[in-house]
N, C-alpha and C positions, 0 to 999 in steps of 0.2 A: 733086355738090350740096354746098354750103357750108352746116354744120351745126352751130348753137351749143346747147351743153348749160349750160345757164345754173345755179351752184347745185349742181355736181355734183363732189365731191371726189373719187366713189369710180373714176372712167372706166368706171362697167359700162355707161351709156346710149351715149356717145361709141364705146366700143366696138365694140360692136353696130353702129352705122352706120359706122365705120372696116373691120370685117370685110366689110362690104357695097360696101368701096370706095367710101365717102362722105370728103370734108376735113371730117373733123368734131375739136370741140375742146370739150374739159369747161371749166368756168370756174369760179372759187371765189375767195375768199378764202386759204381753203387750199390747201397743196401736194398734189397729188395722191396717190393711194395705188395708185397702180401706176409699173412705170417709165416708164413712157409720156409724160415731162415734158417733149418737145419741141412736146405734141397737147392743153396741157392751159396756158390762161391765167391764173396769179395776179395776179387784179385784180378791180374792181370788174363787177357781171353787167353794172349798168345801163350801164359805161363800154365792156364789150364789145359791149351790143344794141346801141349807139346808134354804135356804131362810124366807118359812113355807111350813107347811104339806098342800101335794096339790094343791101348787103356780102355778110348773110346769105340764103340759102335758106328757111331752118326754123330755128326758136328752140325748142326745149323746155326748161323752165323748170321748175326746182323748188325755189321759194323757201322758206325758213324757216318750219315750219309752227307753232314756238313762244307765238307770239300770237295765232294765228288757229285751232290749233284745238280742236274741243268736248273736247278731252283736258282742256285749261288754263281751261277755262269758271269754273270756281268764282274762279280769280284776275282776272278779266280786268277786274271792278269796280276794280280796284288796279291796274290796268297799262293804262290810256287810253290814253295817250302813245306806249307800246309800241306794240300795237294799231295806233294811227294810223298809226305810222312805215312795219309790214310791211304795213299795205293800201296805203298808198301804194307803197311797192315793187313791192309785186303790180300797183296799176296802170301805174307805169313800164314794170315789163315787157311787159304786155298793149299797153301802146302804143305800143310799138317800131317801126319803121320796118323788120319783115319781114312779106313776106308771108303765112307760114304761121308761125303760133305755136302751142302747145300748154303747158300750165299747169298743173303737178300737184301738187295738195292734198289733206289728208285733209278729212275733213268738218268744215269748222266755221262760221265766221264772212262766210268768203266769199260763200257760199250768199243772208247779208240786206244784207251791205253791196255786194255788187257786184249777182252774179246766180249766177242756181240753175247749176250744172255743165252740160254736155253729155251730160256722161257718166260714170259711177261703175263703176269695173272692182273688180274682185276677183282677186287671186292666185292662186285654185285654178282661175282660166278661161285660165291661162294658165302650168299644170304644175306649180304649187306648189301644196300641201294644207294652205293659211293661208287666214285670213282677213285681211285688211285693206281697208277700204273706202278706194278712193284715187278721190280725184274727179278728171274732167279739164275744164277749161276750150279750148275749142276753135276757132280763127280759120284759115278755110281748109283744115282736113283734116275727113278723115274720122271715124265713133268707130273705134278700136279692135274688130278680132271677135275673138270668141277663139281660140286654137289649140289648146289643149289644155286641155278642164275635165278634173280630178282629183278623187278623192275625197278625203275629209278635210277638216276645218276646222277646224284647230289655227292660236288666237291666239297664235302666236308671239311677234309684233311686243308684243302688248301687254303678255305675261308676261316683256319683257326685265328682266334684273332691275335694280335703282340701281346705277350705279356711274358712273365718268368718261366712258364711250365708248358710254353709254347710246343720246344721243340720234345718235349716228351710227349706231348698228346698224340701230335703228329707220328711220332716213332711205334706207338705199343701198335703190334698183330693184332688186328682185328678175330672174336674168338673162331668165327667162321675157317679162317685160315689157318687157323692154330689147329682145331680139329681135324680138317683134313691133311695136315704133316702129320699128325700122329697116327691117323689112320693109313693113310697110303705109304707113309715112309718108315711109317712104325712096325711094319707087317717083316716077316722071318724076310731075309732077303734070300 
């Protein structure tokens, strides 16, 4: 299966479906953060999703959650524009020309300008003892079940502290998560 990780610097989603013996490929603007640089496209997501019709298998997508989510709510009167720019993204991707897509956001804005999630996972349902509410927008799979609830609910994510590589730490899939898109979304459909 031909597997595009849209949005994805850190290769833990890409991975996960490469371990499963998927062609799969992270894509970013950024250079990846593993050596894995031959599985891994620096360029634009929308200029990988649109590639051609049918290229891809499955697109999982995890666009910039900076404008859209209720973290950044107090700013967002002051950043329209912004805003505009990442929903439209979000819908480019959503309209991509694959036929299973999946689309992962935290909770925010998405939810009244587009439409409410499919589905809102949590970390600790899938072996990490965090919290983070991560929504998934969903075209042609399944939800996510869990594989491993843990106990614990430690905001990790949210008590990262300020600094430069803040908002990557926050962003990379936890591997829990990543294993189970490969395995449940990975499988023949």
């Amino acid at each position: 299966m031909r597997v595009l990780i849209a949005c994805e610097f850190s290769g833990i989603v890409r991975d996960a479906f490469r371990e499963r013996m998927h062609s799969a490929f992270s894509c970013d603007l950024l250079p990846t953060e593993t050596d894995e640089y031959a599985f891994h496209l620096k360029m634009d997501a929308i200029a990988a999703a649109y590639k051609e019709r049918d290229y891809w298998d499955l697109m999982i997508a995890f666009p910039p959650c900076t404008h859209l989510a209720v973290s950044g709510a107090r700013l967002f009167k002051n950043k329209r524009l912004e805003q505009d720019a990442a929903f439209e993204f979000v819908m480019d991707l959503a309209e991509a020309p694959i036929r299973r897509i999946a689309i992962e956001n935290p909770i925010g804005v998405l939810s009244t300008m587009w439409r409410k999630p499919d589905q809102i996972i949590q970390p600790w349902q899938f072996g990490h003892g965090e919290t983070k509410a991560t929504c998934l927008w969903l075209k042609n799979l399944p939800k996510l079940v869990p594989t491993n609830i843990v106990e614990g609910r430690e905001a990790r994510v949210h008590r990262e502290p300020p600094g430069p590589d803040r908002w990557k730490n926050r962003s990379r899939t936890l591997p829990g998560i990543a294993a189970a898109m490969a395995e449940q979304w990975g499988a023949k459909p």
